[in-house]
Structures are given as C-alpha cells and as structure tokens.
Short mmCIF file of the C-alpha atoms (twelve columns), coordinates in Angstrom:
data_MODEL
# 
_entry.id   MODEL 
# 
loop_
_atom_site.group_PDB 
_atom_site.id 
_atom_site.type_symbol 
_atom_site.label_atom_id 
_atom_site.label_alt_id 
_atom_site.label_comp_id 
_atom_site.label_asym_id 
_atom_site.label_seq_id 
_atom_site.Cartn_x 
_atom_site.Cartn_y 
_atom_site.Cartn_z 
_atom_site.pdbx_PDB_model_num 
ATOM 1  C CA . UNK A 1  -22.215 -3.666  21.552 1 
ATOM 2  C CA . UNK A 2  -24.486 -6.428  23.331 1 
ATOM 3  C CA . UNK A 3  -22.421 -9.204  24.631 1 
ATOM 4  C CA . UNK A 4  -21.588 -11.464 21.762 1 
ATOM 5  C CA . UNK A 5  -19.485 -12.294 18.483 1 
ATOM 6  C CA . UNK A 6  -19.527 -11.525 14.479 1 
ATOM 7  C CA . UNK A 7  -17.104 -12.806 12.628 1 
ATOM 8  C CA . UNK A 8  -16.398 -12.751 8.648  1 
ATOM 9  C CA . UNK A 9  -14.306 -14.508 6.430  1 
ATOM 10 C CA . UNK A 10 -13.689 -13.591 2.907  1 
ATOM 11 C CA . UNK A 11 -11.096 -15.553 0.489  1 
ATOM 12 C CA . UNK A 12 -7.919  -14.034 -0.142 1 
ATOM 13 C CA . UNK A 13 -8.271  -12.411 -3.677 1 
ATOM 14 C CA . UNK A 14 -5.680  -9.740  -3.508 1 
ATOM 15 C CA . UNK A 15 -2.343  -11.065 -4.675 1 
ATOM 16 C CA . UNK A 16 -0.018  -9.704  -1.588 1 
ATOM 17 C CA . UNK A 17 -2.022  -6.770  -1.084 1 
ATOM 18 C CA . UNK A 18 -2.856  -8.665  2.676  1 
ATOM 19 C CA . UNK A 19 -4.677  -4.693  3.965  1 
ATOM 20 C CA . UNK A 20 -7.574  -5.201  0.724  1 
ATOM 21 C CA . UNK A 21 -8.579  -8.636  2.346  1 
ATOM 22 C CA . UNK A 22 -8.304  -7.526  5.228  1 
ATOM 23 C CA . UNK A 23 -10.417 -4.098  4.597  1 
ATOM 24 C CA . UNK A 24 -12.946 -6.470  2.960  1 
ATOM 25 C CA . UNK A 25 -13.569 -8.932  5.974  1 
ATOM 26 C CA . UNK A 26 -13.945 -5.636  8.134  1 
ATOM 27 C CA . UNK A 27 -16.324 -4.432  5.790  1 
ATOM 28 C CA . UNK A 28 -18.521 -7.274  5.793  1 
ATOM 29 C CA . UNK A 29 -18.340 -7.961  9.619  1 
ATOM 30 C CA . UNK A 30 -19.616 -3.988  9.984  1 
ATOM 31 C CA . UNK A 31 -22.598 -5.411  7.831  1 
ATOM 32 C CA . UNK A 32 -23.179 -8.126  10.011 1 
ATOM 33 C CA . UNK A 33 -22.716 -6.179  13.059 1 
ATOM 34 C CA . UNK A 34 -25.424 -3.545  11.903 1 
ATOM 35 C CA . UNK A 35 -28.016 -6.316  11.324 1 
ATOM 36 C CA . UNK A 36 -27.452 -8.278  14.447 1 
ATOM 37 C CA . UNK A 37 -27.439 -5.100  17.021 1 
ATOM 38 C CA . UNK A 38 -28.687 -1.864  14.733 1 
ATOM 39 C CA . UNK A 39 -27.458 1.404   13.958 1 
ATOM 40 C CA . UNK A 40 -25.026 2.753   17.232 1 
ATOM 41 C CA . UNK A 41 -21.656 3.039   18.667 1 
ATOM 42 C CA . UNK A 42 -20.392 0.291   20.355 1 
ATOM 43 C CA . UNK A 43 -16.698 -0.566  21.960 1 
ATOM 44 C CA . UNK A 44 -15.666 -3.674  20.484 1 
ATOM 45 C CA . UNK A 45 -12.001 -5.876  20.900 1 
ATOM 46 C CA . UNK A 46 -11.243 -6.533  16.376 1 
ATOM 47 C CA . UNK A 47 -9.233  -9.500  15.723 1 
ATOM 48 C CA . UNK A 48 -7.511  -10.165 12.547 1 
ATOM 49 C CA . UNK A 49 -7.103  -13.717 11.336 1 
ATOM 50 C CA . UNK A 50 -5.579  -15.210 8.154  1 
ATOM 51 C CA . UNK A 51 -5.730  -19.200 7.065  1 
ATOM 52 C CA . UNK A 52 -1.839  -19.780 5.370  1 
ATOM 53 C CA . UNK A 53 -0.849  -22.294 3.474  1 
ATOM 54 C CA . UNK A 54 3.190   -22.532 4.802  1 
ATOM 55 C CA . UNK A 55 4.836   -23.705 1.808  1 
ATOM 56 C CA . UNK A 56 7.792   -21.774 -0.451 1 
ATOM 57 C CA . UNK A 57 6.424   -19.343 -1.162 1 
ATOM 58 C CA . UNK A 58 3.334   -19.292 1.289  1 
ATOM 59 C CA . UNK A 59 -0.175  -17.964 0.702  1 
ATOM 60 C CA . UNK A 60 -3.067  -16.567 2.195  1 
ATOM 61 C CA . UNK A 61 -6.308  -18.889 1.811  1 
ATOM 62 C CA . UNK A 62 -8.861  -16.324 3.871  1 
ATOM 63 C CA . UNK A 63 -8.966  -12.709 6.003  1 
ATOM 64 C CA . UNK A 64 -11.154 -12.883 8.881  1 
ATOM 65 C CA . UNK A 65 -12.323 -10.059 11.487 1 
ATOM 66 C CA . UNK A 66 -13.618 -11.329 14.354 1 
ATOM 67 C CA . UNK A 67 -15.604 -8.376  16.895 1 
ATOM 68 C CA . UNK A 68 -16.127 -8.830  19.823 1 
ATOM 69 C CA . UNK A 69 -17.918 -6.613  22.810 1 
# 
C-alpha cells in the first residue's frame, strides 16, 4: 500500500456480538482501500478501535479499522 491511512467507522448494531461490527468496519475500510490505491496486495499495520460508553453495564457506540501502510 502507498504511504497513507483509511479508516472506517460503522455504529455498533450488533448487541454483544463485538466480531460483526468489527467484520463490518473491516469490510468497509477494504472498500475504501480499493478506491483510494486499486486492485493489489499491499502489507498494511490494522487497528481496531471501539467508542464505549463506561457505565453499568457499558456499551459500544462505534467499530473502527484503521489501515495503515
């Protein structure tokens, strides 16, 4: 992958099935990654980020993937 970022958020949607949001925001930052650099195989660092809301009991506002290469 070029030098650079995509990132994707989606909202949490899921109940406590946490793996389906985060499957979706990898999904969608694929999508973005295919239209920003094209069709190829790339080496990129994933990071997975949640938004929580820390109360009793606590939630899970958005998934995000964030690729970077």
């Amino acid at each position: 992958m070029p030098s650079g970022q995509t990132r994707a958020s989606v909202p949490a949607n899921h109940g406590k099935d946490h793996h389906k949001g985060f499957n979706d925001a990898m999904e969608l930052a694929l999508s973005q990654l295919s239209k920003d650099v094209g069709a190829g195989t790339y080496t990129v660092k994933v990071e997975f980020e949640a938004e929580v809301n820390v109360s009793n009991p606590g939630s899970v506002g958005f998934y995000t993937i964030k690729l970077t290469g």
